[in-house]
C-alpha positions in Angstrom: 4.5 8.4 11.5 5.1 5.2 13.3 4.6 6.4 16.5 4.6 9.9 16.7 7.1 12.4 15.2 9.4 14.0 17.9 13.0 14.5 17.7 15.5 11.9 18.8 17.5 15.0 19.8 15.6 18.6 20.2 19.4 20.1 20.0 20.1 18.5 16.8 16.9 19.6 15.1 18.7 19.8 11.3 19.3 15.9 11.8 15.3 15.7 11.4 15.3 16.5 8.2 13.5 14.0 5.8 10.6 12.8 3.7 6.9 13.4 5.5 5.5 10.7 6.8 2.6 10.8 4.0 5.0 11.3 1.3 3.9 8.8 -1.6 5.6 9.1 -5.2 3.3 7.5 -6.9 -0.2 7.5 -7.2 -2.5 6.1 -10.3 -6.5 5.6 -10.2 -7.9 4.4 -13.6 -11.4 3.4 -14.2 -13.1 1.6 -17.4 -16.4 0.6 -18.7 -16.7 -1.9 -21.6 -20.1 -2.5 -23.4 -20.1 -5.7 -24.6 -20.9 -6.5 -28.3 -23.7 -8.4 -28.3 -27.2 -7.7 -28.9 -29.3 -5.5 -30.2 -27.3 -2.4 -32.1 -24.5 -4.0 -31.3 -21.8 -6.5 -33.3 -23.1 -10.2 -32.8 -26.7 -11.3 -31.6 -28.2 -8.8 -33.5 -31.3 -10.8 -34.0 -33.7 -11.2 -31.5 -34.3 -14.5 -29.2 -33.5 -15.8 -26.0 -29.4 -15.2 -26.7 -29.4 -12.1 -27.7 -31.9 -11.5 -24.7 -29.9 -13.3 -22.2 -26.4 -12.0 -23.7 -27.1 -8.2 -25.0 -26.7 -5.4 -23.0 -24.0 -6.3 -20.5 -21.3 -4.4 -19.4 -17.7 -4.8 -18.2 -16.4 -2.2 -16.0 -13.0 -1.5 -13.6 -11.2 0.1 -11.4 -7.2 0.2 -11.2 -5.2 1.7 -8.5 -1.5 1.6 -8.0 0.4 3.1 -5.8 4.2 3.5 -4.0 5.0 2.8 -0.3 4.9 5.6 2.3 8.2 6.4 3.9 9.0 4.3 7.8 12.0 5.0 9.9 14.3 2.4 11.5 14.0 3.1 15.1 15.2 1.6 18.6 13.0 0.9 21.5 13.7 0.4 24.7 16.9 2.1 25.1 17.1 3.0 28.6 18.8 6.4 28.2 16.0 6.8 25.8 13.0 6.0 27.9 14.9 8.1 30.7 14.3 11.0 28.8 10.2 10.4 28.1 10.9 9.5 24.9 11.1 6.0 23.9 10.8 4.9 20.4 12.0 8.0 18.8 15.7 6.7 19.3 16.5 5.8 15.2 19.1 3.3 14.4 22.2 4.1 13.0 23.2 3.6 9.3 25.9 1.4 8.2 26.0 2.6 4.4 24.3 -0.4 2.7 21.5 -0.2 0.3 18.7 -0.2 2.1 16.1 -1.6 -0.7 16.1 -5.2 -2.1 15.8 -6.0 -5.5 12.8 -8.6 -4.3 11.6 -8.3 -1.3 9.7 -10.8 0.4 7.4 -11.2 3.8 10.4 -12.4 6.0 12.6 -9.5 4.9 11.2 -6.3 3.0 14.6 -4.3 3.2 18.0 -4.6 4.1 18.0 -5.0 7.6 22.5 -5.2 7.8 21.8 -1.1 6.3 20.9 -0.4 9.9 22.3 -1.4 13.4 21.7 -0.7 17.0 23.8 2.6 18.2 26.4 2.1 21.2 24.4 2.8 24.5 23.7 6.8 25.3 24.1 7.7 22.0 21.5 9.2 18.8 21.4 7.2 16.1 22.7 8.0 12.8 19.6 6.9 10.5 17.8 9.3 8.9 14.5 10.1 9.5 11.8 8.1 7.0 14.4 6.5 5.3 13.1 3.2 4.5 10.4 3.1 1.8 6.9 0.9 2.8 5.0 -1.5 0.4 3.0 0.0 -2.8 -0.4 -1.7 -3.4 -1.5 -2.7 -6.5 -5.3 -3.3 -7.1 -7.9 -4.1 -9.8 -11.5 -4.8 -9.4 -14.3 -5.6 -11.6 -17.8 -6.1 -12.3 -19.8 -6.9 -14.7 -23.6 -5.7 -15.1 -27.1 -5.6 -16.6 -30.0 -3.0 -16.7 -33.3 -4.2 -18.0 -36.4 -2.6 -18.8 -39.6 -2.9 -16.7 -42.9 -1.4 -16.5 -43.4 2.2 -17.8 -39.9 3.9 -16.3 -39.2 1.5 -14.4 -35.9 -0.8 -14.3 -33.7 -3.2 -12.3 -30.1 -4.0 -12.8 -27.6 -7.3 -12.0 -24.6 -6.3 -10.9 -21.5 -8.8 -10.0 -18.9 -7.3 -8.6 -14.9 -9.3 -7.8 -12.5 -7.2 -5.5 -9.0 -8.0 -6.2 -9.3 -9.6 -9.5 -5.6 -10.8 -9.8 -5.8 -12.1 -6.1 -2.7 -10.1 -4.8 -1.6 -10.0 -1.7 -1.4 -6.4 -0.3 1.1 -6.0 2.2 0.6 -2.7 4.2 2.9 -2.2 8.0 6.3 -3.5 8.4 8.4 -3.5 11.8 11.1 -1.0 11.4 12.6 -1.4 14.8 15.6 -2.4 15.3 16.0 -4.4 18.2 12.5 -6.6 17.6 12.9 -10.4 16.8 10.8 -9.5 13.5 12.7 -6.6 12.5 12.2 -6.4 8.4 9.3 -8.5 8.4 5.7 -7.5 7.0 3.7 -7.6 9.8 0.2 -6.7 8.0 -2.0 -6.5 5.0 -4.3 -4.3 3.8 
């Protein structure tokens, strides 16, 4: 992932060794549907008029998806030994032993960008390969919605529908290379 897996060293091939680019921990989908209790058969506006007409027979439904960051690797572009060889951008940084997650991270910096460094000039790098976990998403959208009755079998239903209830902001790519002004930063949303 993050343009295209090749080796930063095809003699070294056991230094490759790390998560798949699609690897995600975590993964929930939930969906609900909530009849609401009024109207006819149901808890209040039992009797009939023009509330328990107008109110009865809606329904509340959902959806909730949350999910973990895919894995990115911290790489170096540019490196002229690098682009000598046909291969630029799959240089990785090298790995100074800090914690690379942050407790909160933010849109300027999503990870620890002192874990990683640029590697002296004609060397590999020392970073692992997919070592830097992305941004989860967290969504929940809703709707609410009527059926009524027409004519013999015949019916028509109102549906309102919100996308992204809470109104979060879902941040998807971040630059993981090393030697870019915005290195750390999210740099998209979903």
């Amino acid at each position: 992932g993050g343009g295209g897996v090749v080796a930063q060293n095809d003699k070294d091939l056991e230094a490759e060794w790390g998560l798949s680019s699609f690897d995600q921990r975590h993964r929930v989908s939930s969906s609900f549907t909530w009849e609401l209790p009024f109207g006819p058969n149901r808890r209040w506006l039992t009797k009939e008029g023009w509330a328990a007409y107008a109110l009865g027979g809606w329904a509340l439904g959902g959806n909730l998806s949350v999910s973990s960051g895919t894995p990115y690797t911290a790489r170096v572009t540019g490196d002229v030994t690098d682009v000598g060889r046909g291969t630029n951008g799959t240089l990785r940084a090298n790995y100074t032993g800090a914690r690379i997650s942050l407790a909160h991270p933010t849109i300027q910096r999503f990870f620890n960008t002192s874990a990683f460094e640029l590697p002296a000039s004609g060397t590999f790098g020392s970073a692992g390969r997919n070592t830097i976990v992305g941004p989860g998403a967290a969504n929940l959208n809703m709707s609410l919605q009527k059926s009524f009755s027409l004519r013999g079998t015949r019916g028509l239903s109102l549906r309102i529908q919100a996308n992204n209830v809470l109104n979060r902001a879902q941040w998807a790519g971040i630059d993981t290379v090393v030697n870019s002004p915005t290195f750390g930063q999210v740099t998209s949303v979903r």
